[in-house]
KETI-895375 format. One line per field, with one value per residue (C-alpha): x, y, z; residue in one letter; residue number from 1. Coordinates in nm, 2 decimals. Layout:
// KETI-895375
east <- c(X / ...) $
north <- c(Y / ...) $
up <- c(Z / ...) $
aa <- c(A / ...) $
i <- c(NUM / ...) $
// end
This chain:
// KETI-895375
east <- c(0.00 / 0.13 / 0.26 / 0.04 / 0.21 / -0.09 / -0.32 / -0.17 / 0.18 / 0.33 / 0.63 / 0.77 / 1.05 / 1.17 / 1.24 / 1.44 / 1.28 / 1.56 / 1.26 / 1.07 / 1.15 / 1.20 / 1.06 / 0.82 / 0.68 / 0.46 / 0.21 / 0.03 / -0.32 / -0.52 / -0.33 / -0.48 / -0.85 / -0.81 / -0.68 / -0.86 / -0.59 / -0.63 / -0.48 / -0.18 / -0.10 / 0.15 / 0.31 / 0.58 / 0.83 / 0.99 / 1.27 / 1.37 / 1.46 / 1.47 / 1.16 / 1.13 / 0.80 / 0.71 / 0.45 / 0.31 / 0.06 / -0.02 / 0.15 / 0.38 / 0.32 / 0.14 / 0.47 / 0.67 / 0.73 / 0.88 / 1.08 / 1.29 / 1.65 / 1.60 / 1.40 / 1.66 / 1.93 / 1.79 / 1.70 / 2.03 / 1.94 / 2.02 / 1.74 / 1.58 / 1.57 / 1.26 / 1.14 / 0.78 / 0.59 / 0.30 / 0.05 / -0.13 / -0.30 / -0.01 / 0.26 / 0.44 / 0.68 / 0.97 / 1.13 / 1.23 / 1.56 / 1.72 / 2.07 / 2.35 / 2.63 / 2.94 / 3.31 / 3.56 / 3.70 / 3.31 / 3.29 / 3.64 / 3.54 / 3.20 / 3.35 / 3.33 / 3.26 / 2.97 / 2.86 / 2.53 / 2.44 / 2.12 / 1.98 / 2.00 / 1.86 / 1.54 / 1.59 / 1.48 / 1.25 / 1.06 / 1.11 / 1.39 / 1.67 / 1.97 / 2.28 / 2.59 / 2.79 / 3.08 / 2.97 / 3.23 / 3.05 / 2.72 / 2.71 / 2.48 / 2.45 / 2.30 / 2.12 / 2.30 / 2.54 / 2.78 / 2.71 / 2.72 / 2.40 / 2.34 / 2.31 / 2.14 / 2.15 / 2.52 / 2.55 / 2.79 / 2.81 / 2.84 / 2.91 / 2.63 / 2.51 / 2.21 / 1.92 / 1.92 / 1.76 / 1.43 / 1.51 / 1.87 / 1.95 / 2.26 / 2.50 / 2.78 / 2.82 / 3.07 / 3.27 / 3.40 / 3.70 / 3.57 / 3.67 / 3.46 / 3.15 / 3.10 / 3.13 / 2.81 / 2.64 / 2.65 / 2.51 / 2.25 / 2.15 / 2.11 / 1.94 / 1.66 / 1.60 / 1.57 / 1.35 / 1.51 / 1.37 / 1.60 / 1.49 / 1.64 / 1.59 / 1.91 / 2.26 / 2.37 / 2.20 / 2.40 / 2.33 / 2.34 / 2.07 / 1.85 / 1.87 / 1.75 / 1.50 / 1.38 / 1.39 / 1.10 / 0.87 / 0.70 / 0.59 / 0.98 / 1.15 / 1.11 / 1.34 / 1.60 / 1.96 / 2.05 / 2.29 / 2.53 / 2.69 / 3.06 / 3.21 / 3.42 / 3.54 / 3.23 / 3.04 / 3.24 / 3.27 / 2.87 / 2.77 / 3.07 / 2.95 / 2.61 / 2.65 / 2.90 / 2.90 / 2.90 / 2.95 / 3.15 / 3.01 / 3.15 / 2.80 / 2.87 / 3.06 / 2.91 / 2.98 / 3.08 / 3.37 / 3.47 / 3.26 / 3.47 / 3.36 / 3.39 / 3.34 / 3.39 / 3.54 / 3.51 / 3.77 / 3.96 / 3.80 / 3.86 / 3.81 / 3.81 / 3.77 / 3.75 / 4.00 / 4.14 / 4.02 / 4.16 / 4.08 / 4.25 / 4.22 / 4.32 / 4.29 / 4.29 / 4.30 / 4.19 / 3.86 / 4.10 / 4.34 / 4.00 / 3.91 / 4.29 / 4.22 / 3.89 / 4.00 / 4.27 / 4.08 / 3.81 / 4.02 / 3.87 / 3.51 / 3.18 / 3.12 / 2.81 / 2.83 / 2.53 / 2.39 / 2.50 / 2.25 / 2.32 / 2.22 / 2.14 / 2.40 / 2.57 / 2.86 / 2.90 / 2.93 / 2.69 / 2.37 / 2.16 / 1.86 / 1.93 / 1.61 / 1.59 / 1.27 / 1.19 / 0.85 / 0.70 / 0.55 / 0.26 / 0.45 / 0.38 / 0.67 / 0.76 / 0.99 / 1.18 / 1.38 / 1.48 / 1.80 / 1.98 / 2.40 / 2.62 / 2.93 / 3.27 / 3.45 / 3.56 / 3.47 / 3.17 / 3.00 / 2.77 / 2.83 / 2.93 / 3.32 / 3.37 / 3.27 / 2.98 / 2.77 / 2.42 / 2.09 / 1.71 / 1.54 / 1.37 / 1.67 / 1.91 / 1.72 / 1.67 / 2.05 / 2.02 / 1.81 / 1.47 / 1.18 / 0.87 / 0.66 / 0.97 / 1.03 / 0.69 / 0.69 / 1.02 / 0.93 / 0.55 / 0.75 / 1.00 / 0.70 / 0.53 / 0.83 / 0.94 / 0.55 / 0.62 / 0.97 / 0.87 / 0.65 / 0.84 / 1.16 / 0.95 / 0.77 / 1.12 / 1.40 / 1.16 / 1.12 / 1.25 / 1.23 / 1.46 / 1.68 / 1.83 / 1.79 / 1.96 / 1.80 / 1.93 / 1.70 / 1.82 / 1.82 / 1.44 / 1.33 / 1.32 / 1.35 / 1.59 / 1.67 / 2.08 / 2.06 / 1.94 / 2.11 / 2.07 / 2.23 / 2.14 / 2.39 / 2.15 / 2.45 / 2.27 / 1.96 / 2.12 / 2.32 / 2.00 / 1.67 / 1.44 / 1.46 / 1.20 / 1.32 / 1.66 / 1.43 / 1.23 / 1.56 / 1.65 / 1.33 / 1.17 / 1.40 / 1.30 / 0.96 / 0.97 / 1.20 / 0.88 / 0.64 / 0.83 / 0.92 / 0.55 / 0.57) $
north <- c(0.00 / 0.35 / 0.52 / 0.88 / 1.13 / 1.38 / 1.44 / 1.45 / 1.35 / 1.01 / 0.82 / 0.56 / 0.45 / 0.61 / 0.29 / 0.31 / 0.09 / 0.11 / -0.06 / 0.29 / 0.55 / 0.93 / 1.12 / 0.87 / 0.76 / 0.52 / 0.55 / 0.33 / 0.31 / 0.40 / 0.71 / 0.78 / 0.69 / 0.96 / 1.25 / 1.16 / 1.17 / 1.06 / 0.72 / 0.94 / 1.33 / 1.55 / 1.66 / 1.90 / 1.72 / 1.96 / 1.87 / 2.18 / 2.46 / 2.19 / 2.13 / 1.88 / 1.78 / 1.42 / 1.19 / 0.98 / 0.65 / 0.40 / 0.06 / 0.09 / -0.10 / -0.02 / 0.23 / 0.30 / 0.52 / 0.41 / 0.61 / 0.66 / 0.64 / 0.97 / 1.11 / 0.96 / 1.07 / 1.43 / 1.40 / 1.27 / 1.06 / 0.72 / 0.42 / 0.29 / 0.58 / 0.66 / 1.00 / 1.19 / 1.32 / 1.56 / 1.61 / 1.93 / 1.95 / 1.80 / 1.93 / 1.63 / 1.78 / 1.52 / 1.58 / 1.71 / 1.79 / 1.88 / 2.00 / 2.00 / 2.20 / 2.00 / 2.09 / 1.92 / 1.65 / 1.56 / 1.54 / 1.35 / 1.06 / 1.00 / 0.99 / 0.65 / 0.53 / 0.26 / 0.39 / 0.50 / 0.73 / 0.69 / 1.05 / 0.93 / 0.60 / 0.81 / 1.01 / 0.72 / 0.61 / 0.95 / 0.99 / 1.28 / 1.38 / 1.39 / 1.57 / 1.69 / 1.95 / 2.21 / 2.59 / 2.64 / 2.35 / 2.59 / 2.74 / 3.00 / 3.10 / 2.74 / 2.69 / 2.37 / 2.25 / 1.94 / 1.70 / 1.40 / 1.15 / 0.80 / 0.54 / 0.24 / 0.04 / 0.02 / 0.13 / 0.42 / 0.79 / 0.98 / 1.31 / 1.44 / 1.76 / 1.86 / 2.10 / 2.40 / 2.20 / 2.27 / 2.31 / 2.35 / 2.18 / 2.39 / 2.18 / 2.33 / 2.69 / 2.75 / 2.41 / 2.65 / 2.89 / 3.22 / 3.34 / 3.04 / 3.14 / 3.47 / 3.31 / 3.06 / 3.33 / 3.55 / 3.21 / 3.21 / 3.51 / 3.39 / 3.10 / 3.34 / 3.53 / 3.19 / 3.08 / 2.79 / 2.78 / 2.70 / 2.41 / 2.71 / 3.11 / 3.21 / 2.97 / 3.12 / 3.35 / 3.61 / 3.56 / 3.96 / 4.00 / 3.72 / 3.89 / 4.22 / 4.07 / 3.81 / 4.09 / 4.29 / 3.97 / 4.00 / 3.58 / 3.55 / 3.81 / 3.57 / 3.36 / 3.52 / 3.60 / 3.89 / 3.99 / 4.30 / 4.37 / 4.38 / 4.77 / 4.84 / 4.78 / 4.94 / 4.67 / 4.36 / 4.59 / 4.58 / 4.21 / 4.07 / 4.30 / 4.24 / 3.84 / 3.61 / 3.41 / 3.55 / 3.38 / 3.56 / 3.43 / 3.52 / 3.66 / 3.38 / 3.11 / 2.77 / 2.38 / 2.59 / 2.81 / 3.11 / 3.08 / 3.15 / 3.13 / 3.41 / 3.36 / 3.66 / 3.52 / 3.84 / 4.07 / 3.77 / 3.64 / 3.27 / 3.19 / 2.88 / 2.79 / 2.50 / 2.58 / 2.36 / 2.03 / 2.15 / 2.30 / 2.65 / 2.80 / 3.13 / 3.37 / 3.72 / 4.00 / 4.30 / 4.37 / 4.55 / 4.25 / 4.02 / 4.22 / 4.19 / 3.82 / 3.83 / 4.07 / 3.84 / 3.51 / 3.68 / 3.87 / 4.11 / 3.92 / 4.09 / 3.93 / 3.92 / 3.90 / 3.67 / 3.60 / 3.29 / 3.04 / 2.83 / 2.53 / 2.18 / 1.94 / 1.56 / 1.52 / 1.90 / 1.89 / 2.14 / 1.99 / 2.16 / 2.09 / 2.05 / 2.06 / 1.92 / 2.13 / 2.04 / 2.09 / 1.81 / 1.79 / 1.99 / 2.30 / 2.22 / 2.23 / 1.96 / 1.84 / 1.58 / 1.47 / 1.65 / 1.56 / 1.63 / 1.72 / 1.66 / 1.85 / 1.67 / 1.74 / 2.14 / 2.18 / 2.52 / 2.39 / 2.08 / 2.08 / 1.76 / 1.86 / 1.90 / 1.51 / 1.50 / 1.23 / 1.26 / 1.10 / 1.08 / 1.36 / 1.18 / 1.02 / 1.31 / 1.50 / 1.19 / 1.21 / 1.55 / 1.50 / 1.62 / 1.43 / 1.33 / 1.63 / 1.92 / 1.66 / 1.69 / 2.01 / 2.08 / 1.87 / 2.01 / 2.39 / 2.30 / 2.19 / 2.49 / 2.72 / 2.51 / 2.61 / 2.97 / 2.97 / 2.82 / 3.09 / 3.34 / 3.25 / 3.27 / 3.58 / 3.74 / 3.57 / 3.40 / 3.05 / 2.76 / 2.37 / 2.27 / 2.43 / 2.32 / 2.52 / 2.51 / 2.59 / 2.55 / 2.48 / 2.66 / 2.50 / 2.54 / 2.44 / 2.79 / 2.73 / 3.01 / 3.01 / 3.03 / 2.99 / 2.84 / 2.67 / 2.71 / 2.43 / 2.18 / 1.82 / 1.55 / 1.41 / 1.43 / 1.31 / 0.99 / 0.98 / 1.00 / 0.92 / 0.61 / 0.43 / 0.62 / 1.01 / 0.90 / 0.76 / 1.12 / 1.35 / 1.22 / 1.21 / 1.57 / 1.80 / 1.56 / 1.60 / 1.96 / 1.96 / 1.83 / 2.02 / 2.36 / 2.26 / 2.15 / 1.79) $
up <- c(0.00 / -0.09 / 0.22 / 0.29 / 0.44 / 0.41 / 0.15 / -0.19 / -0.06 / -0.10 / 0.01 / -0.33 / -0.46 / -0.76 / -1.02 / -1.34 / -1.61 / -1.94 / -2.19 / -2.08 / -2.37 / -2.39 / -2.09 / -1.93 / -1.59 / -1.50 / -1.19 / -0.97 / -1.13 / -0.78 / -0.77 / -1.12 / -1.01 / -0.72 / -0.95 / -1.21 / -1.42 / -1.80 / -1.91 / -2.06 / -1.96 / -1.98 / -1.67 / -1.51 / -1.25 / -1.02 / -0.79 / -0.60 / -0.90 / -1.16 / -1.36 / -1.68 / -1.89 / -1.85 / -2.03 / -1.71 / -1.77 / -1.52 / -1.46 / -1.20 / -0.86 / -0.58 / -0.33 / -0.66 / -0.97 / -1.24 / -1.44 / -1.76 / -1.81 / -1.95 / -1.65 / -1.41 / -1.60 / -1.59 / -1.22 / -1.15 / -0.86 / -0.75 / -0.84 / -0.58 / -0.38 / -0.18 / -0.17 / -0.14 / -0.42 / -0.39 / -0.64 / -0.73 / -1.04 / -1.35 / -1.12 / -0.95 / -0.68 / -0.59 / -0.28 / -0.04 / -0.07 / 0.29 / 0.26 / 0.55 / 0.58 / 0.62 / 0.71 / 0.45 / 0.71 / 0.71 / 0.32 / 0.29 / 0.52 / 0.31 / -0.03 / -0.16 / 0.20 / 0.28 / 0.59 / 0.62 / 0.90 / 1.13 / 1.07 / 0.68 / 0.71 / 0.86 / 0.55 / 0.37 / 0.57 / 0.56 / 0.21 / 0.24 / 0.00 / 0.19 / 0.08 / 0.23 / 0.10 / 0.11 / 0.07 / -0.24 / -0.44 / -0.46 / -0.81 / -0.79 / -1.12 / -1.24 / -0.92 / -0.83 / -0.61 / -0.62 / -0.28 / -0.16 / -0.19 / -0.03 / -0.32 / -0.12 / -0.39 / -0.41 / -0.03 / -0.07 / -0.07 / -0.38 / -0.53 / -0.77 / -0.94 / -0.72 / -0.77 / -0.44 / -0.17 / -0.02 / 0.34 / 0.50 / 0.82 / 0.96 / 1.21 / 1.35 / 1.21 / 1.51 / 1.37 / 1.10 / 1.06 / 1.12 / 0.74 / 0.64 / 0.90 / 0.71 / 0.32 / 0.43 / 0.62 / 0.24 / 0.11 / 0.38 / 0.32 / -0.10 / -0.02 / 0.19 / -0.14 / -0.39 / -0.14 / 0.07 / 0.41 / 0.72 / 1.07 / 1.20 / 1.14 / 1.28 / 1.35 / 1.74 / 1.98 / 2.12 / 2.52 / 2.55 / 2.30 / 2.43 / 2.80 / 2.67 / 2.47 / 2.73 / 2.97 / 2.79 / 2.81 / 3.17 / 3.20 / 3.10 / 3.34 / 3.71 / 3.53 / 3.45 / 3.64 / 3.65 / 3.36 / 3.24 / 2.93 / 3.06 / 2.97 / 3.21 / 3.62 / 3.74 / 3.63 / 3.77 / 4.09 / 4.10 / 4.03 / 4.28 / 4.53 / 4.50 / 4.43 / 4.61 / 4.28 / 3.94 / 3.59 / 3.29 / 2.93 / 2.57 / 2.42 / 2.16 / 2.30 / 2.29 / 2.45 / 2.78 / 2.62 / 2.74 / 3.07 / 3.38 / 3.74 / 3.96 / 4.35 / 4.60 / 4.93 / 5.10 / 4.85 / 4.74 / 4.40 / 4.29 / 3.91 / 3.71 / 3.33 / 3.18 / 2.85 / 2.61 / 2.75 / 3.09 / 3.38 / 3.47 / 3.84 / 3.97 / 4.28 / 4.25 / 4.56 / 4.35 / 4.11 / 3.89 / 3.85 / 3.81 / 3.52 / 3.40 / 3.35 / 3.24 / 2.92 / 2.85 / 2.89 / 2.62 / 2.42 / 2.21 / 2.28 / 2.45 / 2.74 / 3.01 / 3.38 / 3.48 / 3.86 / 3.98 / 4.11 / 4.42 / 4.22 / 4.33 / 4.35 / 4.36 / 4.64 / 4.58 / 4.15 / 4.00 / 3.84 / 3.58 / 3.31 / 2.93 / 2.73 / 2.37 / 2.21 / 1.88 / 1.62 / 1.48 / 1.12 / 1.26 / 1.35 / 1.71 / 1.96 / 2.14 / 2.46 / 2.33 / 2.61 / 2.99 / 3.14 / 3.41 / 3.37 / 3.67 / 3.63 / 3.66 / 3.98 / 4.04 / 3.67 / 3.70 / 3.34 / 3.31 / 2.87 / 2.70 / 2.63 / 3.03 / 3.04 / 3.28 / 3.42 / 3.28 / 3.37 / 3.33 / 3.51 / 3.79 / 3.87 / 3.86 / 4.07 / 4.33 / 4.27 / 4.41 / 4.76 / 4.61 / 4.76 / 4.54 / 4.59 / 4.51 / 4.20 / 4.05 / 4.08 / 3.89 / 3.64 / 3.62 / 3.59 / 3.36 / 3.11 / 3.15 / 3.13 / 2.83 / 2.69 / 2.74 / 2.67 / 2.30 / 2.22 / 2.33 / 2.13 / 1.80 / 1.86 / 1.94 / 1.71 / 1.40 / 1.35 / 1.47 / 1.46 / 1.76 / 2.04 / 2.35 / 2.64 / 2.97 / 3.31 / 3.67 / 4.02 / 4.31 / 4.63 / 4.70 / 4.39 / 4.13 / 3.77 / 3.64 / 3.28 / 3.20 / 2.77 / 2.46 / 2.18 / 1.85 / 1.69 / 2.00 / 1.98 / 2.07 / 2.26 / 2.58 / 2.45 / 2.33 / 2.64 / 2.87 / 2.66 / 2.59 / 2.32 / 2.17 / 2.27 / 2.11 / 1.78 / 1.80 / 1.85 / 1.47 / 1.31 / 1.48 / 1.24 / 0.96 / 0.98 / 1.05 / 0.73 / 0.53 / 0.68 / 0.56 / 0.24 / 0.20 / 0.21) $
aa <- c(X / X / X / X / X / X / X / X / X / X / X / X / X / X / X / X / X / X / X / X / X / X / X / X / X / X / X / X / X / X / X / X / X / X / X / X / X / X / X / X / X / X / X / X / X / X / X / X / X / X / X / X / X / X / X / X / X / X / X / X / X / X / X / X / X / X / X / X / X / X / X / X / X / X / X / X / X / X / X / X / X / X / X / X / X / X / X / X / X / X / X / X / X / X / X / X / X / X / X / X / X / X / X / X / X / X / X / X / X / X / X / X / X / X / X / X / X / X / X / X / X / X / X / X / X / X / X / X / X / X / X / X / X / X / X / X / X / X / X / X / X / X / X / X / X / X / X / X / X / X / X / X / X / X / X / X / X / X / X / X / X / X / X / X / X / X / X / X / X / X / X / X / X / X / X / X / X / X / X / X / X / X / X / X / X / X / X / X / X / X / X / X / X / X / X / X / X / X / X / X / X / X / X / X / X / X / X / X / X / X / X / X / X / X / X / X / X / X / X / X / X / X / X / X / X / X / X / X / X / X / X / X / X / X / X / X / X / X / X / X / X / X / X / X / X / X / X / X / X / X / X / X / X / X / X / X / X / X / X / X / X / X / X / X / X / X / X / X / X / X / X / X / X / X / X / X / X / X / X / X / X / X / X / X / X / X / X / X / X / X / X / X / X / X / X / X / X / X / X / X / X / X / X / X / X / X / X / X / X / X / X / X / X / X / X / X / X / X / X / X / X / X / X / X / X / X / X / X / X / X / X / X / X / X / X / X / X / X / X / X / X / X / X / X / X / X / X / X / X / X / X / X / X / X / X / X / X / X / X / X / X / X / X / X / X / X / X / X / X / X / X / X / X / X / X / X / X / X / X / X / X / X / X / X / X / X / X / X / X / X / X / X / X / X / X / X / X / X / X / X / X / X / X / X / X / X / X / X / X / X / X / X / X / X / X / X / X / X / X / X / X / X / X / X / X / X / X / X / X / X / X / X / X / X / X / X / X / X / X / X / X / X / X / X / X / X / X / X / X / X / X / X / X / X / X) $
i <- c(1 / 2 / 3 / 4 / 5 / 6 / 7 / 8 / 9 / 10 / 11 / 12 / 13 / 14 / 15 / 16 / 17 / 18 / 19 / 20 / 21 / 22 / 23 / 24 / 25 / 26 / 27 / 28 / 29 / 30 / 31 / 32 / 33 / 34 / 35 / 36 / 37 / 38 / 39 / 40 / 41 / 42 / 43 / 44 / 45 / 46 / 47 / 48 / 49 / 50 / 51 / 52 / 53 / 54 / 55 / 56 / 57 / 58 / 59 / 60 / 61 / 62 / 63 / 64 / 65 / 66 / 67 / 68 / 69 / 70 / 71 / 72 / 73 / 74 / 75 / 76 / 77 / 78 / 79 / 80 / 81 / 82 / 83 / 84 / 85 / 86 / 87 / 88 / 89 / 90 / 91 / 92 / 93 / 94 / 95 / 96 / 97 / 98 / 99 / 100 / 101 / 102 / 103 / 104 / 105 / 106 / 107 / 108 / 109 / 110 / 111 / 112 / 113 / 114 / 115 / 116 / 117 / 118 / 119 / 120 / 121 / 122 / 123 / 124 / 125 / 126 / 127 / 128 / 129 / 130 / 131 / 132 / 133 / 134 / 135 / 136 / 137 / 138 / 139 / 140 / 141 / 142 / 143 / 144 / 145 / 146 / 147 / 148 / 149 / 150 / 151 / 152 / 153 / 154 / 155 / 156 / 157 / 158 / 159 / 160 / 161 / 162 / 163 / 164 / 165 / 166 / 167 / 168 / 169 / 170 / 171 / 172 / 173 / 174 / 175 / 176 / 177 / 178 / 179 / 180 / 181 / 182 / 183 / 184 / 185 / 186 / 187 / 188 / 189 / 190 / 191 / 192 / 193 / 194 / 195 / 196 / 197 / 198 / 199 / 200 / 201 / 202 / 203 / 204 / 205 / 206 / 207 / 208 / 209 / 210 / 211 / 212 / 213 / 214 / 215 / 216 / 217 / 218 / 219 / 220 / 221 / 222 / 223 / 224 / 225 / 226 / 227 / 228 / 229 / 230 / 231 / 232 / 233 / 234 / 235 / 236 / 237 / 238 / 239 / 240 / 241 / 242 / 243 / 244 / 245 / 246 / 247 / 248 / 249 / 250 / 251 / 252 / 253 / 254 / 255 / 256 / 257 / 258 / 259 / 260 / 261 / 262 / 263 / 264 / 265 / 266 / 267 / 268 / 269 / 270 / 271 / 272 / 273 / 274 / 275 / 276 / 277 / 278 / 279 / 280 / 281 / 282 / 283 / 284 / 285 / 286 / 287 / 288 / 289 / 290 / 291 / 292 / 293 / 294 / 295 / 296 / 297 / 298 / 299 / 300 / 301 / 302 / 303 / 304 / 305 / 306 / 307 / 308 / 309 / 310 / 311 / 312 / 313 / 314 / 315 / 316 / 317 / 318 / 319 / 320 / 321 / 322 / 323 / 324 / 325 / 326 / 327 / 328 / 329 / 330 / 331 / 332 / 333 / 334 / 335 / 336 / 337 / 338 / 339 / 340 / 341 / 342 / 343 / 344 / 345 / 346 / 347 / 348 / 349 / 350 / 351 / 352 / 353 / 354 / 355 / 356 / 357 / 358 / 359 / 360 / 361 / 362 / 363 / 364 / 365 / 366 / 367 / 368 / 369 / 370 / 371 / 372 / 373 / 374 / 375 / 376 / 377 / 378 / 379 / 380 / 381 / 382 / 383 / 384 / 385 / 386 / 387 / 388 / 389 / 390 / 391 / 392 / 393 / 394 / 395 / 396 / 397 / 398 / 399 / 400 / 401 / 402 / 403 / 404 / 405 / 406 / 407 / 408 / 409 / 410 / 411 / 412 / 413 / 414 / 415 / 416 / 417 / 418 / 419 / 420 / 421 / 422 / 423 / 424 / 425 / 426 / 427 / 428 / 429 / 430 / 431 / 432 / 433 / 434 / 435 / 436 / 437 / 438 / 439 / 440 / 441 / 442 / 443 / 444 / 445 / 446 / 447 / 448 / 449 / 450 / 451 / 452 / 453 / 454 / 455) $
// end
């Protein structure tokens, strides 16, 4: 039986018949009684901006499409390959195409290689395109790029002339060199005006632009720690005076970089970064030489100075909440997994570089002393902030189809949010999830995929 995904859009398997002539396709006949197509009709194929004329006739089996040499030739796809269609009118979208953004270390190890990833054996199952490529194969002139495909039929990755996609999925913008970073964010900005949409509207959030803006949203504001821009001595003299422990954050670092620890033992001010896969310690008697470090651990970077939480714990190793929020192929948001991230020993971040333990929820937090009733609660809060927080991030940055976000619980039980992600890993979700989260943390930006691409 065909597979539906919604009206009008099916999942088959594009088949190359070489006794079929010319620019033919054959159908299955039920999809002919409910158009209403003639026997024989003349119609357009479009996969992404390429479009060719195609005589189409029943005869195929029921879940495929059979197709010419000609047509595959001109499609330049693999056979065998299962991808949606959806039919309006004689127009026969194939599709749809998702494209990633990949580093060349990415694209070098699937040349020629048989190894078939997870996220694209859900491709396939969802009747995706998946292609990887290399921002300097896009020729935008001719409207196509050159990236690598899945052939499951000879089980290996290969390079092909592509159509633009439909949808990009950007991973790991902040993986590039910064000279890189600023060519693909030009081609971003091309692919907005051809019409590609994005899983995501935007690649980072700076943490001193979503403050401000979370700021102005009243449901939003209880959460929030306190936070200043960083300008000058006044302002580290005012948050370690006014909080014992304070947190200085690179506006766009990520995976806990360029976070240091502050903690004001009454004029003498410990600090601690976790830096190039180690952990660096200092003590400082002065503001003034504080703020010495601080401008040389950050450089030339904008930094924030953000309230620290007294945050519950395991045998004294800080413990926080990563979220994995992601739309489904309704458009509707949803919590994929909740986990809780016990930091490694002395080490002030809980993200996946620093190695921390990670667990379910529940657990964690029995981990950390909280009886039944505080754990219900937390969990009940974290959906309902999660509800808000959802709404709030589209109305202020766009749209999006996933984001992590981080929160911490104080010691009597206050959600406080610390930051979202824009490009979430689902390392934590894997780590922590059922079975079925870690199925959903693959297939969510998939789905979404279809449903912007209008699939």
């Amino acid at each position: 039986m065909i597979k539906m995904n919604r009206d009008n859009v099916y999942i088959l398997k594009l088949v190359r018949d070489r006794s079929i002539s010319g620019n033919q396709v054959l159908l299955d006949e039920l999809l002919f009684i409910k158009h209403g197509f003639p026997k024989n009709f003349q119609a357009e194929l479009l996969l992404g901006s390429l479009t060719i004329k195609a005589t189409v006739s029943p005869g195929a089996a029921d879940g495929v499409m059979i197709v010419s040499s000609g047509i595959l030739e001109q499609l330049n796809l693999p056979d065998s390959l299962k991808i949606s269609i959806s039919i309006t009118g004689y127009k026969i979208r194939l599709g749809p195409i998702l494209g990633l953004f990949a580093n060349e270390n990415t694209l070098e190890r699937l040349n020629g290689k048989t190894l078939s990833s997870r996220l694209n054996r859900y491709c396939g199952y969802e009747g995706i395109l998946l292609f990887y490529f290399f921002y300097t194969e896009v020729d935008l002139e001719k409207l196509r790029i050159n990236g690598f495909i899945y052939n499951f039929t000879e089980r290996r990755w290969e390079k092909r002339l592509l159509p633009l996609p439909d949808v990009i999925y950007n991973r790991g913008l902040a993986s590039f060199p910064v000279n890189q970073r600023v060519k693909i964010e030009f081609l971003m900005s091309i692919f907005k005006k051809l019409g590609v949409k994005k899983i995501n509207s935007r690649e980072y959030f700076d943490k001193w632009e979503t403050y401000c803006k979370f700021k102005e949203v009243p449901e939003m504001k209880p959460f929030l720690p306190e936070t200043v821009l960083y300008n000058n001595l006044k302002d580290l003299e005012y948050m370690t005076s006014k909080y014992r422990t304070v947190f200085a954050k690179g506006c766009r670092g990520n995976n806990g970089r360029e976070v240091v620890k502050i903690v004001n033992n009454n004029g003498v001010y410990a600090y601690s970064i976790y830096t190039f896969d180690r952990l660096v310690q200092g003590r400082v008697e002065e503001a003034v030489e504080l703020a010495k470090r601080l401008l040389n651990i950050m450089g030339k970077k904008r930094f924030i100075l953000q309230q620290g939480i007294k945050v519950i714990n395991v045998d004294g190793n800080t413990a926080d909440i990563r979220a994995l929020l992601q739309k489904d192929t309704n458009n509707s948001w949803q919590i994929t997994n909740l986990a809780l991230r016990v930091a490694a020993k002395h080490v002030p971040v809980t993200s996946t570089i620093t190695g921390p333990h990670v667990y379910r929820l529940e657990k964690g937090l029995q981990m950390c002393g909280l009886d039944e009733a505080l754990i219900n609660k937390v969990k009940n809060n974290c959906r309902d902030f999660l509800e808000l927080f959802g709404k709030t991030l589209e109305s202020e940055f766009g749209q999006f189809g996933e984001t992590g976000v981080d929160l911490a619980i104080d010691e009597s039980g206050k959600l406080w949010f610390i930051e979202c992600n824009a490009n979430p890993a689902k390392t934590v979700a894997l780590l922590s999830g059922s079975r079925e989260e870690k199925r959903l943390s693959l297939l969510y930006p998939l789905q979404y995929a279809k449903y912007l691409a209008g699939f």
